[in-house]
C-alpha positions as CSV (number, residue, x, y, z in Angstrom):
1,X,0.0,0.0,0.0
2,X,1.2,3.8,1.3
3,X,4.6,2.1,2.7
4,X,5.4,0.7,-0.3
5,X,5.5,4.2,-2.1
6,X,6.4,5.8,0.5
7,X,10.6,5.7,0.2
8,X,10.0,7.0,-4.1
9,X,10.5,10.6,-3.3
10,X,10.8,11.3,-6.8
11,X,7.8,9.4,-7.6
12,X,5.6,12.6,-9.1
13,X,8.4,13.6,-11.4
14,X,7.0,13.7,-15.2
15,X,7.9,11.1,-17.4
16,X,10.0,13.3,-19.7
17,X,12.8,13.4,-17.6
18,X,13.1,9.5,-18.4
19,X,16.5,8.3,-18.1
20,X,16.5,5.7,-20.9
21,X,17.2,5.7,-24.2
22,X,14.6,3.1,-25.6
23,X,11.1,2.3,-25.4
24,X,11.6,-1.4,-26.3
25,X,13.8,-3.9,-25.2
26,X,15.9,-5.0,-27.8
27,X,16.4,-8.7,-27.3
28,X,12.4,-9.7,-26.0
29,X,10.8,-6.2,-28.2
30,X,8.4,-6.2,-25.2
31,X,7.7,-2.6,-23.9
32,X,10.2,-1.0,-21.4
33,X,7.4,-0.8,-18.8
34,X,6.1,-4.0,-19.6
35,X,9.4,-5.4,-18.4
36,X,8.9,-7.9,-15.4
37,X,12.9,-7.3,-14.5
38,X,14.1,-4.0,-16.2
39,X,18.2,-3.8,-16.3
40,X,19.9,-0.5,-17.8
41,X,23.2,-0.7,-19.8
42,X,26.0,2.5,-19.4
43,X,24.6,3.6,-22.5
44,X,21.1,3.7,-21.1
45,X,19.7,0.8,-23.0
46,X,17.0,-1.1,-21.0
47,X,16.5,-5.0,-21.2
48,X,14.4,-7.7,-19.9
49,X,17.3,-9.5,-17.4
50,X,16.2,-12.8,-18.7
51,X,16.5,-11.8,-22.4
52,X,19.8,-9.8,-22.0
53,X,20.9,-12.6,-19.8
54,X,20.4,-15.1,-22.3
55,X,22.2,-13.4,-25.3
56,X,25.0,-12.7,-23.2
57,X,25.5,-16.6,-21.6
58,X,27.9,-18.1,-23.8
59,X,30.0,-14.8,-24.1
60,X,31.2,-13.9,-20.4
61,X,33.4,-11.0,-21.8
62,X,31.2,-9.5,-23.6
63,X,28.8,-9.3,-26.5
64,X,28.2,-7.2,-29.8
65,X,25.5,-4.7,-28.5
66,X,22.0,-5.7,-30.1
67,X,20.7,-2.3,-31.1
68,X,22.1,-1.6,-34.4
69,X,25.0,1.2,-34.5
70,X,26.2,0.5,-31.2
71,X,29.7,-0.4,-31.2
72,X,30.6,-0.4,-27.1
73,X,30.6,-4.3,-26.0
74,X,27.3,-5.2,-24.0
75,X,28.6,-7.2,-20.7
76,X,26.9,-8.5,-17.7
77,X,28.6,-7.2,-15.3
78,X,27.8,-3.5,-16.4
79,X,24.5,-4.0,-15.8
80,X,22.2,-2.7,-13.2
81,X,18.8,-2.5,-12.2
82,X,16.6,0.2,-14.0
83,X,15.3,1.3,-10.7
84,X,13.9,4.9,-12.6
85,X,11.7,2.5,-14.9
86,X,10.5,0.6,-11.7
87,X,9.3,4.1,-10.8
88,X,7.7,4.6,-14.0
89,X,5.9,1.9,-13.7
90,X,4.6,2.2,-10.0
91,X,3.7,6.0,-11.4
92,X,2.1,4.6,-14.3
93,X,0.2,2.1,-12.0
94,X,-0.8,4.9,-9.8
95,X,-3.0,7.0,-12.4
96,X,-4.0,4.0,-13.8
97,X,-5.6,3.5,-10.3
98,X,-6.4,6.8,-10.0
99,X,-8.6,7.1,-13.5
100,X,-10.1,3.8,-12.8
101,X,-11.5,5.4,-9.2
102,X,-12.5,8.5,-11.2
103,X,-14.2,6.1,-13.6
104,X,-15.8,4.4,-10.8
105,X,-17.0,7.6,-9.0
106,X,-18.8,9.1,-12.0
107,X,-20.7,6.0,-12.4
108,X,-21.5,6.0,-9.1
109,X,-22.6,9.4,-9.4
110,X,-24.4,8.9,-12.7
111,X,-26.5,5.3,-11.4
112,X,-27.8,7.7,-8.3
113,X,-29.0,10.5,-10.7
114,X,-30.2,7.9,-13.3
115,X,-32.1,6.6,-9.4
116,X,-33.2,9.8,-8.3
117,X,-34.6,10.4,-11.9
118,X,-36.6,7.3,-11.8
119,X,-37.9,7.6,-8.9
């Protein structure tokens, strides 16, 4: 709930301040905030860790980077966790709730007047 929020300070920041550079992972194609374990490269590339983890298992040293252009190796061990798209998606999660009780209100509202009308 609340507690579980609570330690995101930065959690109302707008999403175009994003600090990664693409909206789908290159290895799975699924959408950045559809990712169940987001990892960020130094470049700012996000991956699904199981995907990125997969293309990188019989080269421990270090791999061609998957997104086309990019020459700088792609290695596990400069990956970390994309903790800002975590956020994203808790924020994204959050109005989603949010609408879906405004949804919920004005039908609410509109089923008593509809009542009231009727009766």
């Amino acid at each position: 709930g609340d507690q579980e929020l609570g330690d995101d300070e930065d959690l109302e920041i707008e999403d175009s301040g994003r600090q990664w550079t693409n909206d789908k992972c290159p290895l799975s194609m699924k959408e950045v905030l559809d990712l169940q374990r987001p990892v960020k490269d130094p470049l700012g590339y996000v991956y699904e860790h199981s995907a990125v983890m997969e293309y990188l298992r019989h080269h421990p040293h270090g791999h061609k980077h998957p997104v086309a252009g990019v020459t700088q190796l792609l290695r596990a061990c400069d990956l970390v966790p994309a903790t800002e798209v975590e956020r994203a998606k808790k924020r994204r999660r959050l109005q989603q709730n949010l609408m879906g009780s405004a949804a919920n209100n004005n039908n609410n509202n509109q089923q008593q007047e509809e009542e009231i009308i009727d009766v």
